[in-house]
VOKOL-842492 format. One record per residue: residue in three letters; x, z, y of N, C-alpha, C in turn. Coordinates in nm, 4 decimals. Layout:
N
  residuo       n.u       n.w       n.v      ca.u      ca.w      ca.v       c.u       c.w       c.v
      ALA         X         Z         Y         X         Z         Y         X         Z         Y
...
END
This chain:
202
  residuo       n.u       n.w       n.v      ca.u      ca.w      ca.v       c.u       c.w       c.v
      UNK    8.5862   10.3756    8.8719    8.4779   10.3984    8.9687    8.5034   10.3167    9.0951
      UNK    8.4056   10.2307    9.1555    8.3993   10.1592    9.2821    8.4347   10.2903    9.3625
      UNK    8.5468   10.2402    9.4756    8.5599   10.3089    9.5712    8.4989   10.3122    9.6835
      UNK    8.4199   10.4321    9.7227    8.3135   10.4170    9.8251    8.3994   10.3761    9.9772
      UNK    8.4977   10.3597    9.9818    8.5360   10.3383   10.1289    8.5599   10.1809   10.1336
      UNK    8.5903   10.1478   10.0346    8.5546    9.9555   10.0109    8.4250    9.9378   10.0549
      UNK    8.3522    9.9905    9.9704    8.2611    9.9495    9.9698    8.1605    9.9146   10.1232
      UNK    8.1949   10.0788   10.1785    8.1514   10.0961   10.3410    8.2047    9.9835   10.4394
      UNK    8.3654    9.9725   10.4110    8.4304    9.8282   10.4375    8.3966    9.6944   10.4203
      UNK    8.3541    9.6525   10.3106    8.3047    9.5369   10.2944    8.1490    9.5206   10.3523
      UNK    8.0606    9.6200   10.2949    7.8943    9.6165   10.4103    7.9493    9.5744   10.5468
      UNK    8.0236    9.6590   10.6435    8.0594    9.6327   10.7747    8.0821    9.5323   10.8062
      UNK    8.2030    9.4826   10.7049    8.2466    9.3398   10.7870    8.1594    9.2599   10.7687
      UNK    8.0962    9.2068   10.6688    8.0200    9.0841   10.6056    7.8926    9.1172   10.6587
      UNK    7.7815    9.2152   10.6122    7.6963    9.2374   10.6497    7.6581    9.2626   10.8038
      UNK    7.7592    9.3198   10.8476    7.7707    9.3318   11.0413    7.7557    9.1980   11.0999
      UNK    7.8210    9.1299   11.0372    7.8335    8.9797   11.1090    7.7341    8.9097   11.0672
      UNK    7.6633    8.8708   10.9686    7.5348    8.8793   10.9184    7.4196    8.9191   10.9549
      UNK    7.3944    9.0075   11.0299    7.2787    9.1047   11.1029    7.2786    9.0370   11.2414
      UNK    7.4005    9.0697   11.2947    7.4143    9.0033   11.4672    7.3672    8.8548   11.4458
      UNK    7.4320    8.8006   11.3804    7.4443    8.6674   11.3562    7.2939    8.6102   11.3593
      UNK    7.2416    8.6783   11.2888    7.0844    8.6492   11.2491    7.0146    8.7130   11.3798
      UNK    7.0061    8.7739   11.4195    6.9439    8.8821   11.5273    6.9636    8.7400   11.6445
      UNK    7.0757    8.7582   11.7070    7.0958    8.5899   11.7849    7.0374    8.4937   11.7919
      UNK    7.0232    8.4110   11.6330    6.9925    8.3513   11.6097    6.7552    8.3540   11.6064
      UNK    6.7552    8.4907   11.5851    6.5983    8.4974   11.5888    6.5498    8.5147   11.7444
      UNK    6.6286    8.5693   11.8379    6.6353    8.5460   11.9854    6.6099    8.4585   12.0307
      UNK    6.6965    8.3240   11.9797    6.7466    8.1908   12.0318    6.6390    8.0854   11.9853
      UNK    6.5345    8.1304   11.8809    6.4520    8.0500   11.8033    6.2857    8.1121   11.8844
      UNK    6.2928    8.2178   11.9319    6.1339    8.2906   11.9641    6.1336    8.2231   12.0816
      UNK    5.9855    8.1943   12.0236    5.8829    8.0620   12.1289    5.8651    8.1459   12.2607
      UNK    5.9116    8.0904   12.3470    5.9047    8.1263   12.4819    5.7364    8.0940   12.5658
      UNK    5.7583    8.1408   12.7073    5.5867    8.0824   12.7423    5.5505    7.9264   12.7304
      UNK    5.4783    7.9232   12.7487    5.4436    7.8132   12.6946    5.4109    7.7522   12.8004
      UNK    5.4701    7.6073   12.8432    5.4669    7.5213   12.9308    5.4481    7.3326   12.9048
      UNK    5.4077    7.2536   13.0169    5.3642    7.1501   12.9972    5.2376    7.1005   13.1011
      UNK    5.2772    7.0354   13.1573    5.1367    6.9938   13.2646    4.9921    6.8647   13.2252
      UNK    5.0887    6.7517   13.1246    5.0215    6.6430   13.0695    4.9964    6.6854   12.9428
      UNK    4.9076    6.5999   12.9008    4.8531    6.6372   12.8010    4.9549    6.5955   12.6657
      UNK    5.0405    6.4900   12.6411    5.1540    6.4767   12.6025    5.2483    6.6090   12.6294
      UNK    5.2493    6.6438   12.6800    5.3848    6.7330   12.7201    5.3159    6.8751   12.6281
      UNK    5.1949    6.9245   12.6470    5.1233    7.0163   12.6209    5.1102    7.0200   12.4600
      UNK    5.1196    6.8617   12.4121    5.1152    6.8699   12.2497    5.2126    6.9143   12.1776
      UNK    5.3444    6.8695   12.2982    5.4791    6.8611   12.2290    5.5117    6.9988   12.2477
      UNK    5.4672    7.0694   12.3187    5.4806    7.1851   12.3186    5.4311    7.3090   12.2076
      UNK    5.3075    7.2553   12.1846    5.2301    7.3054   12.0829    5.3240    7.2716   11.9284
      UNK    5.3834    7.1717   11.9016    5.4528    7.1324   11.7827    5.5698    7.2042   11.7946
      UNK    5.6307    7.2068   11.9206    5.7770    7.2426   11.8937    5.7252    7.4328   11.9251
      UNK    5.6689    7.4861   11.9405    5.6453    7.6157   11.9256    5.6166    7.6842   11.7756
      UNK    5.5181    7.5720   11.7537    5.4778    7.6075   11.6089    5.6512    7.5964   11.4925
      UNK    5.7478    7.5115   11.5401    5.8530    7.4957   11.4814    5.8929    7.5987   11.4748
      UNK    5.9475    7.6031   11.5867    6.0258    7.7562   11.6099    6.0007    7.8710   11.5445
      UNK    5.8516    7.8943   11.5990    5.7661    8.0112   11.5202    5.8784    8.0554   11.3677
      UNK    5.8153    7.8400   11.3306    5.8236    7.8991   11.1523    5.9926    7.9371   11.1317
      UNK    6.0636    7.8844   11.2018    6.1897    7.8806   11.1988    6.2459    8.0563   11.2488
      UNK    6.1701    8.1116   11.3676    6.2295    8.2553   11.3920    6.2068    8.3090   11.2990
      UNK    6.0550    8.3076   11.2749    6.0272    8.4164   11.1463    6.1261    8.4432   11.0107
      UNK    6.2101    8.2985   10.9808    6.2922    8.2856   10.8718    6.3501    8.3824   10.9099
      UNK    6.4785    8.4042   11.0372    6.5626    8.4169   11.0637    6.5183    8.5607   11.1053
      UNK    6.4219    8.6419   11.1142    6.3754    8.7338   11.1431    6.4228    8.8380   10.9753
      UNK    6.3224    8.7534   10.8985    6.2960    8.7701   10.7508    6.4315    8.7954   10.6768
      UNK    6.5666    8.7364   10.6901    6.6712    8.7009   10.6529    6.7521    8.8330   10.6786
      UNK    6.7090    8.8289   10.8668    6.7529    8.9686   10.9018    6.7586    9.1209   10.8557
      UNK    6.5943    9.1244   10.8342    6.5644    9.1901   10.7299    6.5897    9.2388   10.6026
      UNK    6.6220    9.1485   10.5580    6.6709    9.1189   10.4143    6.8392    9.2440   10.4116
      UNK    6.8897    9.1302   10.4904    7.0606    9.1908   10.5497    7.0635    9.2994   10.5291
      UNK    6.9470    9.3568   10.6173    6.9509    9.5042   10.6333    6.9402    9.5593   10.5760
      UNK    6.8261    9.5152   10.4421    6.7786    9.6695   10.3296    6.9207    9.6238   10.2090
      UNK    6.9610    9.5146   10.2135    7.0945    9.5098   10.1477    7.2213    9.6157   10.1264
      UNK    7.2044    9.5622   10.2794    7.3102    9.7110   10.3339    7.2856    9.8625   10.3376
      UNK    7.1343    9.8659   10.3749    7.1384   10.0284   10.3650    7.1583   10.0906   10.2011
      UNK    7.0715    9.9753   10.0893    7.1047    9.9876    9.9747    7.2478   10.0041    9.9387
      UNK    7.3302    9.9489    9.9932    7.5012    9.9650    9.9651    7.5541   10.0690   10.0220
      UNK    7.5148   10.1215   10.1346    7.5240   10.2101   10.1654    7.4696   10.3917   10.0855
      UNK    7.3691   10.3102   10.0258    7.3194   10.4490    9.9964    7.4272   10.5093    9.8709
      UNK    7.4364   10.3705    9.7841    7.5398   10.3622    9.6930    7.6490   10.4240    9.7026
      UNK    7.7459   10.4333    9.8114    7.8501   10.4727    9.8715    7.8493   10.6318    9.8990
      UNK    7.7011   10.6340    9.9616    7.6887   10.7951    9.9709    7.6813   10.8737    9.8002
      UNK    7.6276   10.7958    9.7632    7.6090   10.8776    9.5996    7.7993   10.8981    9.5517
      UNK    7.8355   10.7945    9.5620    8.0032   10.8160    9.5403    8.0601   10.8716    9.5778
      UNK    8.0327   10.9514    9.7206    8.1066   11.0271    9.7828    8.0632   11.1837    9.7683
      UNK    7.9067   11.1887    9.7250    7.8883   11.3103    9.6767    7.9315   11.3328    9.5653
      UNK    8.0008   11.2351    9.4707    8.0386   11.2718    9.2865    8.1864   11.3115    9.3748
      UNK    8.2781   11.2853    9.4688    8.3884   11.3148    9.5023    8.3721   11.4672    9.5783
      UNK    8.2793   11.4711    9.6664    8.2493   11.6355    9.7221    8.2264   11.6660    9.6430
      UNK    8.1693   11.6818    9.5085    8.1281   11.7862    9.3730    8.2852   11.8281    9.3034
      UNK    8.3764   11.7155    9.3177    8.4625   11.7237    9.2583    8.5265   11.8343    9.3093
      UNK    8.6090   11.8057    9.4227    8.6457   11.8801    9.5193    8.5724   12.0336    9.5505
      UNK    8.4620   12.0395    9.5817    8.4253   12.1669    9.6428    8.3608   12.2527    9.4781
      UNK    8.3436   12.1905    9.4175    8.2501   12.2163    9.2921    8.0878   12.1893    9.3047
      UNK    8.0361   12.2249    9.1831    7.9286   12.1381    9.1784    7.8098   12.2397    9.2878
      UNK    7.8605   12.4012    9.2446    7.7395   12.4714    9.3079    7.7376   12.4868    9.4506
      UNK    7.8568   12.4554    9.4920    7.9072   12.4087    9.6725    7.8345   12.3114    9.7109
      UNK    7.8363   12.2043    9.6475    7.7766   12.1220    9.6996    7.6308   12.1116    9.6911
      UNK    7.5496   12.1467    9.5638    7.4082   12.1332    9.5590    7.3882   12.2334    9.6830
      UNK    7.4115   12.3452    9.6489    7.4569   12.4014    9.8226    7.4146   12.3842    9.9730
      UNK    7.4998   12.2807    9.9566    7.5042   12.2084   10.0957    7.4201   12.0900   10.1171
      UNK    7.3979   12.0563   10.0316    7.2258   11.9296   10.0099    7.0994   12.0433   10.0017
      UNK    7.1056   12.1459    9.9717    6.9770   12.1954    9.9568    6.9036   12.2464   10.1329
      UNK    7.0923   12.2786   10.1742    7.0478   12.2920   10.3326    7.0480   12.2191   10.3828
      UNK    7.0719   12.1166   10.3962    7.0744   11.9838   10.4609    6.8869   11.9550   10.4208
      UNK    6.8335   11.9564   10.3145    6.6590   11.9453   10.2716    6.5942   12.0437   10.3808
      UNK    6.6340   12.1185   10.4732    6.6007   12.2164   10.5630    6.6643   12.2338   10.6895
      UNK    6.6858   12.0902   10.6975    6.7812   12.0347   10.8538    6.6716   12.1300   10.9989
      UNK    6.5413   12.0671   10.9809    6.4822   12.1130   11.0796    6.4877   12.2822   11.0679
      UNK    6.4326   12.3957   10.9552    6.5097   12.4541   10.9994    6.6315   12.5240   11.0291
      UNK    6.7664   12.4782   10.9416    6.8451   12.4900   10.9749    6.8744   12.4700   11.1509
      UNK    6.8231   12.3556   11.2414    6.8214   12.3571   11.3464    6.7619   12.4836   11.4223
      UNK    6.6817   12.5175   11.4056    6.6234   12.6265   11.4656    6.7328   12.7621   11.4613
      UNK    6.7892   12.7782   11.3144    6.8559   12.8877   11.3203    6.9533   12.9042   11.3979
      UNK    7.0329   12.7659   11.4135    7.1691   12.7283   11.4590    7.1652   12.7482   11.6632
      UNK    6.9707   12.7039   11.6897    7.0021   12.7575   11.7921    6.9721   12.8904   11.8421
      UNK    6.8910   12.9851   11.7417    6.8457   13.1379   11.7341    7.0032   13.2212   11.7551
      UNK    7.0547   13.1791   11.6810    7.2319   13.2481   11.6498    7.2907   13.1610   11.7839
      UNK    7.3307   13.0570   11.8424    7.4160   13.0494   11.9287    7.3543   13.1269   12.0753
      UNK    7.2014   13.1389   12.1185    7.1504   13.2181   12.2113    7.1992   13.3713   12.1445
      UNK    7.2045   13.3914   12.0852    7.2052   13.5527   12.0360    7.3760   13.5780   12.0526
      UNK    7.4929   13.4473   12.0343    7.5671   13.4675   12.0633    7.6832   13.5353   11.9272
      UNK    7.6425   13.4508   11.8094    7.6435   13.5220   11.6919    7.7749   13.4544   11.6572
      UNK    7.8876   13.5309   11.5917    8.0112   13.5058   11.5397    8.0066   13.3721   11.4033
      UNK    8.1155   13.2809   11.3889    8.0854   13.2020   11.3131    8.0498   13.2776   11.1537
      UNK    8.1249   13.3939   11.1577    8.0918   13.4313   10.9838    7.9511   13.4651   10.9980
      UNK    7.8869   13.5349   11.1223    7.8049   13.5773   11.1089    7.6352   13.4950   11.1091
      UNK    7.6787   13.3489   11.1720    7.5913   13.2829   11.2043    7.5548   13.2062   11.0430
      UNK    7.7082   13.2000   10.9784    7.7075   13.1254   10.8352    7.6165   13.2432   10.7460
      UNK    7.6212   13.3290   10.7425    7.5142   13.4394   10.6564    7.4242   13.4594   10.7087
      UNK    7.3190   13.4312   10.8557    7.2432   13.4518   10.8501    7.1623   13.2864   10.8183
      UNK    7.2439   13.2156   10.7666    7.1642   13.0584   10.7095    7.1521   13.0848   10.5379
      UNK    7.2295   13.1716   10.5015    7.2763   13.1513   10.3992    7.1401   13.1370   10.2891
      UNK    7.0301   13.2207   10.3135    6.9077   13.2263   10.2232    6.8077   13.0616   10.2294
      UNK    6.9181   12.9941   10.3400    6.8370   12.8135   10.3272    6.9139   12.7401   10.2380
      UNK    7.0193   12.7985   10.1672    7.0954   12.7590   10.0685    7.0369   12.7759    9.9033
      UNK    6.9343   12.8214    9.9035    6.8565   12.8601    9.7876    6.8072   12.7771    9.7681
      UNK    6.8159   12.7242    9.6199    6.7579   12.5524    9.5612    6.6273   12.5787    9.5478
      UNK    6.5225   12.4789    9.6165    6.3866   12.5064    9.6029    6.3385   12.4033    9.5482
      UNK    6.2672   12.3574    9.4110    6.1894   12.2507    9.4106    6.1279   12.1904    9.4640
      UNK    6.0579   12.2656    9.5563    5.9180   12.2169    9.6965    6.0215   12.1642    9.8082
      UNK    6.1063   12.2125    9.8075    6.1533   12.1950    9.9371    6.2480   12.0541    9.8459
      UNK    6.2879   12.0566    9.7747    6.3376   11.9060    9.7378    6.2664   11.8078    9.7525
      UNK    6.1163   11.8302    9.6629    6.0458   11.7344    9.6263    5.9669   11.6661    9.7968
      UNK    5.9510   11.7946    9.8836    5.9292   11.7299   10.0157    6.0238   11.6766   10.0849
      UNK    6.1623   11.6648   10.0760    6.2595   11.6378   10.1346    6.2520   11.4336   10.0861
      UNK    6.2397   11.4411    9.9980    6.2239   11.3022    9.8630    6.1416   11.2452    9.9409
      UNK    6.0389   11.2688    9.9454    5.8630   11.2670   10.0163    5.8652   11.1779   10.1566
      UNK    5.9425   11.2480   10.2138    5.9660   11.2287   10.3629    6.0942   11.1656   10.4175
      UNK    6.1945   11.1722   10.3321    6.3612   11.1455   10.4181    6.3445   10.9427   10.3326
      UNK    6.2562   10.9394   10.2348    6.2798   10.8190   10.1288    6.2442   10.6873   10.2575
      UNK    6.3358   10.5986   10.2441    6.2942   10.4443   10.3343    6.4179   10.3747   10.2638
      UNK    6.3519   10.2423   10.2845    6.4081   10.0981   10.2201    6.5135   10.1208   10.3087
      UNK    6.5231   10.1770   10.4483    6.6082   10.1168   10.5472    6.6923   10.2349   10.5974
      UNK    6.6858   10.3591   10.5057    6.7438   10.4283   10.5442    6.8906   10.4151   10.4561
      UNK    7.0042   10.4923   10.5702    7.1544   10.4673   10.4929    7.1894   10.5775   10.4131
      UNK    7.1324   10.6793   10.4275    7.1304   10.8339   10.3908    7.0514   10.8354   10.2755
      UNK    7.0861   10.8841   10.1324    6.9474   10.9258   10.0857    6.9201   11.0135   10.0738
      UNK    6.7976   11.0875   10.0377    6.7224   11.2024   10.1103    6.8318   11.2919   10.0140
      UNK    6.8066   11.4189   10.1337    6.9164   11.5507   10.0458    6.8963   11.6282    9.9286
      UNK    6.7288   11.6270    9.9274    6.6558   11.6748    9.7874    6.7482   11.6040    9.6749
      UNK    6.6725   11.4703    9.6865    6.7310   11.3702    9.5944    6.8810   11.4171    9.5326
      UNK    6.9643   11.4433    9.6512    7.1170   11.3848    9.6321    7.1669   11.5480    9.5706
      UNK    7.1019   11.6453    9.6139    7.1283   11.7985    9.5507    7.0774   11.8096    9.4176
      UNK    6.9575   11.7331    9.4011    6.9031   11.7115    9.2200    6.9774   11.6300    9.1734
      UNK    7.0460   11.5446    9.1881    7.1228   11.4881    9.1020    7.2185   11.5325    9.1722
      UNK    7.3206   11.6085    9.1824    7.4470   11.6498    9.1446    7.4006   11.7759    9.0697
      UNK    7.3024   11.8405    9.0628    7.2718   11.9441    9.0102    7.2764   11.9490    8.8291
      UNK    7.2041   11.7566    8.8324    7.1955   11.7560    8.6808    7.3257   11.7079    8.6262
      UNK    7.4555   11.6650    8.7122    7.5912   11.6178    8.6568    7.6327   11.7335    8.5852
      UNK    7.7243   11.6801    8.4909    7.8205   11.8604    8.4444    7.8967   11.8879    8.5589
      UNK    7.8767   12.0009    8.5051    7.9274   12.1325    8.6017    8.0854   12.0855    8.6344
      UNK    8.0978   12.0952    8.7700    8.2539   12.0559    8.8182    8.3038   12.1718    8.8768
      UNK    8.4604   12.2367    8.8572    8.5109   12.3341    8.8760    8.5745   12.3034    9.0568
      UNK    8.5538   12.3524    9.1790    8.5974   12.3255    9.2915    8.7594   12.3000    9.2291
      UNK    8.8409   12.2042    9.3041    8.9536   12.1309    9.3054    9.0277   12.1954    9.4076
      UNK    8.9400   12.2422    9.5415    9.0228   12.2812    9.6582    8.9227   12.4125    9.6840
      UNK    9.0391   12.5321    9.7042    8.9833   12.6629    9.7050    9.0077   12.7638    9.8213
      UNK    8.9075   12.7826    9.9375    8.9351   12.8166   10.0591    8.9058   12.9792   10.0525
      UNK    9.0402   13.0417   10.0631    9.0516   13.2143   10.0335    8.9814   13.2697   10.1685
      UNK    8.9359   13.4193   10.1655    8.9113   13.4415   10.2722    8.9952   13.4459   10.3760
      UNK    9.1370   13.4946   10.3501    9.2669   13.4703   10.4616    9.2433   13.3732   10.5171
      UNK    9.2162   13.2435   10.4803    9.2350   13.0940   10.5152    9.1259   13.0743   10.5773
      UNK    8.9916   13.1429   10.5474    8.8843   13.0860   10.5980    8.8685   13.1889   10.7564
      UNK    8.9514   13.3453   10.7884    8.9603   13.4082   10.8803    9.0321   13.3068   10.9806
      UNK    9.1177   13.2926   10.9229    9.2252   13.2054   10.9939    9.1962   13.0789   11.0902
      UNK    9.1295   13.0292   10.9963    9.0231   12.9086   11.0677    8.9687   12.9635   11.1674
      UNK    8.8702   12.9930   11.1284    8.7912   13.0838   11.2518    8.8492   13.1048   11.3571
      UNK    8.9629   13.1964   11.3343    9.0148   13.2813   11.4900    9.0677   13.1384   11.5355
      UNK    9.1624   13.0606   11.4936    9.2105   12.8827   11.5369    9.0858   12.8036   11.6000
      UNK    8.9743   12.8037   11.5609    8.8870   12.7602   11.6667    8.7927   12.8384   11.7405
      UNK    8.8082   12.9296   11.7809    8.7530   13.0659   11.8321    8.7167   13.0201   11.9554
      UNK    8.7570   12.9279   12.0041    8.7612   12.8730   12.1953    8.6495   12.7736   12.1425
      UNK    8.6687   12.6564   12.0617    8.5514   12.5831   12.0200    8.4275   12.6358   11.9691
      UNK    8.4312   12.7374   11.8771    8.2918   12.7701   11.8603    8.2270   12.8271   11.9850
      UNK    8.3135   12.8971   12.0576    8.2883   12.9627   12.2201    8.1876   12.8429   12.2893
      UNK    8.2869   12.7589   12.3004    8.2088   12.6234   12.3902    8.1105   12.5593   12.3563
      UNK    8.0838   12.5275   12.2115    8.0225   12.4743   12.1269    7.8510   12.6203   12.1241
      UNK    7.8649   12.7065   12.1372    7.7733   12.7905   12.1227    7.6917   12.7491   12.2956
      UNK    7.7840   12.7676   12.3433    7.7056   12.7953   12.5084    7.6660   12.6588   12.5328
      UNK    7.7008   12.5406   12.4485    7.6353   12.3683   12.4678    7.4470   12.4200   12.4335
      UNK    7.5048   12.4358   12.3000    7.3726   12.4291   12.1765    7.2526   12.5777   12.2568
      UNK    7.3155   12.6655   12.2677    7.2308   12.7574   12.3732    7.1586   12.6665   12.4558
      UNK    7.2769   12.6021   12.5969    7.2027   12.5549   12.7110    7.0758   12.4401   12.6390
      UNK    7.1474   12.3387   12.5113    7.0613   12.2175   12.5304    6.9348   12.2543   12.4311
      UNK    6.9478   12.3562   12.3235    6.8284   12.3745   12.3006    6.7541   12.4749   12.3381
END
């Protein structure tokens, strides 16, 4: 299996330098105002604009190009890294966690209903818990709406239906409730701070 952190590695370097490169370059080519007092000067102006033109647009186009390259490689990378979270957490963890992610907006809402209310982390995690329920509608609109050539993400519907249809993967790493109390009380000062942010800013 291609390793998705190459992969993220290689888009960056090559494709990063590629994007700027071109971006610069379509800057450095767009026909500026247009100047010339003689009528000679006014033609040459007219020719060497029309150059440029055709010449930014390349370099515009190219840019372009770069980009849906990369988000395509990117998206790639994300699919690899969800066959590795399936592995790891198991398969029904993760469809899981894509089905709430298909319900970001309201997941947002809840996240700031519970930090005004002032709600404990176990307690804030169960009252989300019924946006964790796999919905077809709510996939198929997630598909609908999150889908672009240029996006790096692909939509969460999408990415929860297909891990859904992989075989079933047994979680690899298994977080007891001891361990998961434990956590909790260890960042007990952060969720503190972190609640009274998300209160004030939403």
């Amino acid at each position: 299996m291609t390793d998705p952190i190459a992969l993220t590695v290689r888009g960056g370097q090559l494709t990063g330098v590629a994007t700027r490169t071109l971006g610069e370059l379509s800057l450095i080519f767009r026909p500026g105002p247009r100047s010339g007092d003689s009528l000679l000067m006014m033609a040459a102006d007219v020719f060497a604009r029309a150059v440029l033109r055709v010449v930014h647009s390349g370099t515009v186009a190219a840019q372009v190009l770069v980009v849906w390259l990369s988000m395509r490689e990117s998206q790639h990378a994300e699919y690899l890294a969800d066959d590795l979270a399936a592995r790891a957490a198991g398969t029904e963890a993760a469809v899981s966690f894509f089905d709430l992610l298909a319900r970001s907006e309201t997941l947002g809402m809840y996240v700031r209903r519970d930090a005004r209310a002032g709600l404990s982390p176990a307690a804030a995690r169960a009252s989300v818990a019924q946006l964790r329920v796999a919905d077809p509608v709510v996939r198929q609109r997630s598909i609908r709406e999150e889908v672009s050539m240029f996006a790096s993400h692909p939509p969460s519907g999408l990415r929860a239906r297909r891990i859904a249809q992989l075989p079933p993967a047994v979680p690899a790493v298994l977080l007891t409730e001891a361990d998961d109390t434990a956590i909790d009380a260890e960042l007990d000062r952060r969720y503190a701070s972190a609640r009274r942010e998300i209160a004030i800013g939403g």
